[in-house]
C-alpha positions as CSV (number, residue, x, y, z in Angstrom):
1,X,102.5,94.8,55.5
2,X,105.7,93.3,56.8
3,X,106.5,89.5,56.9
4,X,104.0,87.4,58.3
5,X,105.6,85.1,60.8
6,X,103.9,82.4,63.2
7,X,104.6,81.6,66.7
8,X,102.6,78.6,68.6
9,X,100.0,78.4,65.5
10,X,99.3,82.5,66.0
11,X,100.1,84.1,62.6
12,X,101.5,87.9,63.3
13,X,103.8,90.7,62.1
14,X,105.1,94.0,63.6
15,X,103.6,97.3,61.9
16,X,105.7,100.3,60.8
17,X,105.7,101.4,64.6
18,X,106.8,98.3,66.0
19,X,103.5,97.2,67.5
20,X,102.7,93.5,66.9
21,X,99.8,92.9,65.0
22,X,98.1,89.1,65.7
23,X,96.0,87.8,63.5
24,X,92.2,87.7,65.0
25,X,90.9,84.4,64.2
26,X,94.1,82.6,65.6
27,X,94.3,84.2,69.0
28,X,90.3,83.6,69.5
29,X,90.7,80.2,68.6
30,X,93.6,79.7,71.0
31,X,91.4,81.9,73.9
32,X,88.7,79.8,73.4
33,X,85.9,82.1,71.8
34,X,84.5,79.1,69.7
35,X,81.3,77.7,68.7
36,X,80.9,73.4,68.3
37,X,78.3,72.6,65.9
38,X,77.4,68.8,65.3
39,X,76.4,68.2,61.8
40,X,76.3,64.3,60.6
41,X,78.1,62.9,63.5
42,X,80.7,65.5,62.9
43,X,81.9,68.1,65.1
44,X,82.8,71.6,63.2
45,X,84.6,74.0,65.7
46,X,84.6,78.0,64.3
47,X,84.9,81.5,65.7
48,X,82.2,83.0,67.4
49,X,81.9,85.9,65.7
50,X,79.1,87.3,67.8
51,X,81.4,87.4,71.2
52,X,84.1,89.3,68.9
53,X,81.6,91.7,67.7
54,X,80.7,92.5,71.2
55,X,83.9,93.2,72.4
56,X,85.8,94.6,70.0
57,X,82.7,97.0,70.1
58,X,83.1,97.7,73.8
59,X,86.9,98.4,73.1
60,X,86.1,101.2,70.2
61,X,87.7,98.8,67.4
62,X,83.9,97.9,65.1
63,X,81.3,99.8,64.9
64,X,78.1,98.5,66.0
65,X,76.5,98.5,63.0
66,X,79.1,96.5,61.0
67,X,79.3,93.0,61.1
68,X,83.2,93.2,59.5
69,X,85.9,92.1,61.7
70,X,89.4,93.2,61.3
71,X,91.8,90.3,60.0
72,X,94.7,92.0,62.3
73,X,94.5,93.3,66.0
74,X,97.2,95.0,68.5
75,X,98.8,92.5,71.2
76,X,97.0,95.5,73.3
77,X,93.8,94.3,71.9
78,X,94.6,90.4,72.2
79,X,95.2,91.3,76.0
80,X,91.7,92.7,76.8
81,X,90.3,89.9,74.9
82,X,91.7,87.5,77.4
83,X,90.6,89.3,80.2
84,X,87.2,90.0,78.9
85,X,87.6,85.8,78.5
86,X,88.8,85.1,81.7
87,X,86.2,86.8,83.4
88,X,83.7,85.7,81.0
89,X,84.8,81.8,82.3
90,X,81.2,80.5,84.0
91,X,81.4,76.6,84.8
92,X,78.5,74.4,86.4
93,X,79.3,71.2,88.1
94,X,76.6,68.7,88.7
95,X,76.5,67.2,92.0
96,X,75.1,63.9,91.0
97,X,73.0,61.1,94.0
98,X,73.8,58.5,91.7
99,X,77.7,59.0,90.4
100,X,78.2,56.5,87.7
101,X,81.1,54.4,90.1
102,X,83.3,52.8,87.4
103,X,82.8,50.2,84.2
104,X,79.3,48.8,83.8
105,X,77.8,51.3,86.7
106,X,75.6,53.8,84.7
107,X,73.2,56.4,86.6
108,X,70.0,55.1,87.4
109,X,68.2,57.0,84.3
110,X,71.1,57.0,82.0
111,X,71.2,60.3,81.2
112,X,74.0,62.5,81.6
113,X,75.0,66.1,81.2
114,X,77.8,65.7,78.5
115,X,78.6,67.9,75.9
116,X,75.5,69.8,77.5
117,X,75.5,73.7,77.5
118,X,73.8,76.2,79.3
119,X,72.6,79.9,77.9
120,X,70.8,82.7,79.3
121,X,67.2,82.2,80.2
122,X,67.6,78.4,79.2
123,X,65.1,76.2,81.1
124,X,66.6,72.5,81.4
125,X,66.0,69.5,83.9
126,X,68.5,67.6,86.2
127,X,68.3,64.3,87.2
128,X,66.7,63.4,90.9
129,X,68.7,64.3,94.1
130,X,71.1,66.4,91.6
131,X,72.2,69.8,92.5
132,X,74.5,72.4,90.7
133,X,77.5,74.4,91.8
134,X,78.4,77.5,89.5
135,X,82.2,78.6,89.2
136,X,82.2,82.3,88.8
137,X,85.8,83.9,89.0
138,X,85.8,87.2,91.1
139,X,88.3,89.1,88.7
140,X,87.3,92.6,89.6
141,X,85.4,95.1,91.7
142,X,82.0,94.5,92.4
143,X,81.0,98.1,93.0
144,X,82.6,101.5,92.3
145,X,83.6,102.0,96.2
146,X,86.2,99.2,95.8
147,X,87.2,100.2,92.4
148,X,88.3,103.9,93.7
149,X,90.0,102.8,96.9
150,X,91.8,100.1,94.6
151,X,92.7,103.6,92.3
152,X,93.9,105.3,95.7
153,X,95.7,103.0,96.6
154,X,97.7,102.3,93.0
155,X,98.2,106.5,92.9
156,X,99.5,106.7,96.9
157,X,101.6,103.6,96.2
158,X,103.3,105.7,93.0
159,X,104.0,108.8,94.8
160,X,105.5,106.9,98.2
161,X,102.8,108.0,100.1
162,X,100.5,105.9,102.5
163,X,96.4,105.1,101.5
164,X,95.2,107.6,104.6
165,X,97.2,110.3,103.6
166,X,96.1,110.5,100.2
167,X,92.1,109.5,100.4
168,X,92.1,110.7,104.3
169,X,89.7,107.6,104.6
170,X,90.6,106.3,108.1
171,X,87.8,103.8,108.1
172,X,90.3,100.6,107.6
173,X,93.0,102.2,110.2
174,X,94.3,101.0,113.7
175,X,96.5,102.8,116.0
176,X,99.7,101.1,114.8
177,X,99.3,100.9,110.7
178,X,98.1,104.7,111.2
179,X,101.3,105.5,113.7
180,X,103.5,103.4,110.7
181,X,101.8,105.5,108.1
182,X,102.9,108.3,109.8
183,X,106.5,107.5,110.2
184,X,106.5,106.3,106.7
185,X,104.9,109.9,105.6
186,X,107.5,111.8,107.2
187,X,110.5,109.9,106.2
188,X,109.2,110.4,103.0
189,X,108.4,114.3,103.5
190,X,112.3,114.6,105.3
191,X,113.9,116.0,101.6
192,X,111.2,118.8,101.2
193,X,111.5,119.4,105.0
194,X,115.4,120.1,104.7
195,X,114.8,122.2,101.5
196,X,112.3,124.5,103.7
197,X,114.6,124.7,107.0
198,X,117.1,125.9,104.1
199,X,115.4,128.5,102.7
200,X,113.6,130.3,105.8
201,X,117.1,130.1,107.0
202,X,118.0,132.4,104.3
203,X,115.0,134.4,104.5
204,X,115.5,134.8,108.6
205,X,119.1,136.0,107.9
206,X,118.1,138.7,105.1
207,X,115.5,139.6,107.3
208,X,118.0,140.5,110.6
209,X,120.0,142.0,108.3
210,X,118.2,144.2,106.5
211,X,117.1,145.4,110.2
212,X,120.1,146.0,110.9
213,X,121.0,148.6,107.8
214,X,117.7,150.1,108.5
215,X,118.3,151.0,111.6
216,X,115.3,148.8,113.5
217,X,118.4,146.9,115.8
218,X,121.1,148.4,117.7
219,X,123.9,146.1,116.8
220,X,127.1,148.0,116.8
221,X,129.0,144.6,116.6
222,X,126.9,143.1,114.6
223,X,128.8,142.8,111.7
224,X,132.1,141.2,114.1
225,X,129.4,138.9,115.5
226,X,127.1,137.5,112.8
227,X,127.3,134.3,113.8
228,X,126.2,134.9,117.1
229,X,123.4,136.9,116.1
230,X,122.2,134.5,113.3
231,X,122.0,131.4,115.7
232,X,118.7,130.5,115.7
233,X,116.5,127.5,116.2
234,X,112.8,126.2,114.0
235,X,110.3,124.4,116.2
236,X,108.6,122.4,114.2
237,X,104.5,122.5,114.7
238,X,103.3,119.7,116.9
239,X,102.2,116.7,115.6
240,X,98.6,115.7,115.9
241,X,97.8,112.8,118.6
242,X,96.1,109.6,117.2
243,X,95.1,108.0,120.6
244,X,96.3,110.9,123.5
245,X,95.9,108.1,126.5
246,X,98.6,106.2,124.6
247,X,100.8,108.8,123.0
248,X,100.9,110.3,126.9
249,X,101.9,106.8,128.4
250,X,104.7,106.3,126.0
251,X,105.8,110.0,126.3
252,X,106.0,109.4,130.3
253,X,107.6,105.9,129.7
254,X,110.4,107.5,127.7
255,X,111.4,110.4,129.6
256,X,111.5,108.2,132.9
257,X,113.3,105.5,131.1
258,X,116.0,108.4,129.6
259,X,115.0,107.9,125.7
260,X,113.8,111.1,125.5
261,X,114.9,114.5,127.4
262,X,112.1,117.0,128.5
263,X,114.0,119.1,125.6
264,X,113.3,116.9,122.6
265,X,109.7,116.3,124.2
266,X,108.8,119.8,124.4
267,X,110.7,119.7,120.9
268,X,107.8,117.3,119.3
269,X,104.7,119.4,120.9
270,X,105.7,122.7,119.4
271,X,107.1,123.8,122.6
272,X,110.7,125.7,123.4
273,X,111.7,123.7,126.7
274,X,112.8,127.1,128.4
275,X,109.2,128.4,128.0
276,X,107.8,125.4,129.2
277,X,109.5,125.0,132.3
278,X,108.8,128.7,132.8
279,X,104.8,128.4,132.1
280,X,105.0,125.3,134.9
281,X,106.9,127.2,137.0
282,X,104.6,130.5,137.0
283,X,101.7,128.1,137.2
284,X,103.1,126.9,140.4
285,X,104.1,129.6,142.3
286,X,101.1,131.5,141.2
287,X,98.7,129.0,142.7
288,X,100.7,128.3,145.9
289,X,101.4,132.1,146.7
290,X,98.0,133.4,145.3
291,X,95.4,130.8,146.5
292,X,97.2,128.1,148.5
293,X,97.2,125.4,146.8
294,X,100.2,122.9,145.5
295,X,99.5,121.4,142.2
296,X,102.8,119.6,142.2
297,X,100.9,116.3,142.9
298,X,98.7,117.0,139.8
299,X,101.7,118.0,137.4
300,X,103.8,115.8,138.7
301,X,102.3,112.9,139.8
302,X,103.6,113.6,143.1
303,X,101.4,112.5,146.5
304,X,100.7,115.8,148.8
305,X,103.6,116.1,150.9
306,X,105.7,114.1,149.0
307,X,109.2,115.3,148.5
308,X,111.5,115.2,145.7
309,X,114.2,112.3,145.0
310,X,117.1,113.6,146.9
311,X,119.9,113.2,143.6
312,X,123.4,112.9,144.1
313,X,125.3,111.0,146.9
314,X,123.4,109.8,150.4
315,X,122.4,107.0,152.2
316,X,118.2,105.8,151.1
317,X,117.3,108.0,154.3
318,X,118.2,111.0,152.2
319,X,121.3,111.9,155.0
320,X,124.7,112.8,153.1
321,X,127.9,110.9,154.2
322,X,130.7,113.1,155.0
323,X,133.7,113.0,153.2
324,X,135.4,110.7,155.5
325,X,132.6,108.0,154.9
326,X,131.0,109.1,158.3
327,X,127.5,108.7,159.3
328,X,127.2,112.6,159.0
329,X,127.2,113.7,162.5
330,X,130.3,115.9,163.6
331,X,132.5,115.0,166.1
């Protein structure tokens, strides 16, 4: 055993592996895990040994069938002990009719509750009109629900990751923490996300070449023109929508306010904006040639009849000045 040194009336010393070893009865006198016995007027404060035996059984340090305690425990040890202390900490307050008001003003019986303690299935009387209020600190779970979100929560936080994406428990979630959870999630998926675009990029240009020297693609400047033929774009899958009436009203606010482009739109639903225009367009002209009817208004918003914004230069009645500033009408 190394030196025994003593800090704040706590004897200690530090084992061969560096772990500090305090000495048992100090650190349960300082935590409190005493009994008082009276004996001729006398007060005699010592260790409850039966608290100790409990829960340095609970922690795997006694057996239950031996009554010895260990002179020396881990600082580990001392730290559970103050925790098992902490929320062993049960205080009653006595609400009392008759509060003894100062100097020569007893209760009307005399009696009072000092130095009084209370123990499981004790059966005791208070005073008339008195009433108790019990202290109980709330120091951890009280089921096993709370205790594994609390653990979900701890492992999501570790890894960058939000709660939902994790336990996929969206019973606590709004729109906006699951829209910021989101955001959060990707920024935090953006390194593996490059590292992917970098390797199908690899495998895409093995694959068009390997075409080519098989004979699959007829590419007689190919090899002059890689570049060219390598240029290629990754749409990304779409990302699912939380609330659509909402995700469609800002997606309509932002293209007619010029944040976004119908390209970088079509871009976040999974679509290639040449497609798209050419699936509305076919749409379109199918339904008008085909069976009559104009579904501008319902893809577009547009009344029946209505015509388009005329762009460019012109008057708001749609006619085009002349060069010369004219009113449009030849001489």
């Amino acid at each position: 055993m190394n030196d025994i040194i003593t800090i704040k009336g706590v004897r200690g010393y530090l084992d061969a592996k560096g772990t500090a070893q305090l000495n048992l009865e100090d650190i349960a006198r300082g935590l409190g895990i005493t009994k008082t016995d009276r004996k001729d007027g006398t007060e005699y404060v010592r260790v409850n040994r039966q608290a100790l035996q409990k829960w340095l059984c609970a922690f795997g340090i006694v057996d239950s069938e031996s009554n010895l305690l260990p002179e020396y425990v881990s600082e580990s040890v001392f730290y559970r002990l103050a925790m098992k202390r902490i929320l062993a900490c049960v205080a009653l307050f006595i609400k009392k009719v008759n509060p003894n008001l100062g100097r020569g003003r007893a209760s009307a019986s005399g009696k009072g509750y000092d130095r009084r303690m209370f123990t499981p299935g004790m059966v005791n009387e208070l005073e008339a009109g008195d009433e108790v209020d019990m202290i109980n600190p709330q120091g951890q779970a009280t089921d096993a629900a709370q205790y594994v979100k609390l653990l979900n929560r701890l492992v999501a936080a570790g890894q960058g990751l939000s709660y939902e994406a994790v336990a996929r428990d969206m019973s606590g979630s709004t729109y906006s923490s699951t829209r910021q959870n989101l955001i959060e999630d990707g920024m935090t998926y953006a390194d593996e996300v490059e590292l992917l675009t970098e390797v199908i990029d690899e495998i895409y240009e093995s694959f068009l070449i390997s075409a080519v020297l098989a004979g699959k693609i007829s590419a007689p400047d190919f090899w002059d023109r890689k570049d060219v033929y390598f240029a290629h774009e990754w749409v990304n899958p779409p990302k699912p929508w939380i609330d659509p009436a909402k995700e469609a009203t800002a997606t309509q606010t932002a293209l007619r306010t010029g944040q976004k482009t119908f390209k970088q739109i079509a871009a976040e639903n999974g679509k290639d904006w040449r497609d798209q225009i050419d699936d509305i367009a076919e749409v379109l002209e199918y339904s008008q040639e085909v069976h009559g009817l104009d579904l501008s208004s319902m893809i577009f918003g547009q009344q029946g009849g209505e015509s388009a914004p005329v762009t460019g230069g012109g008057d708001s009645d749609g006619k085009v000045d002349d060069e010369d500033g004219g009113d449009g009408k030849g001489e």
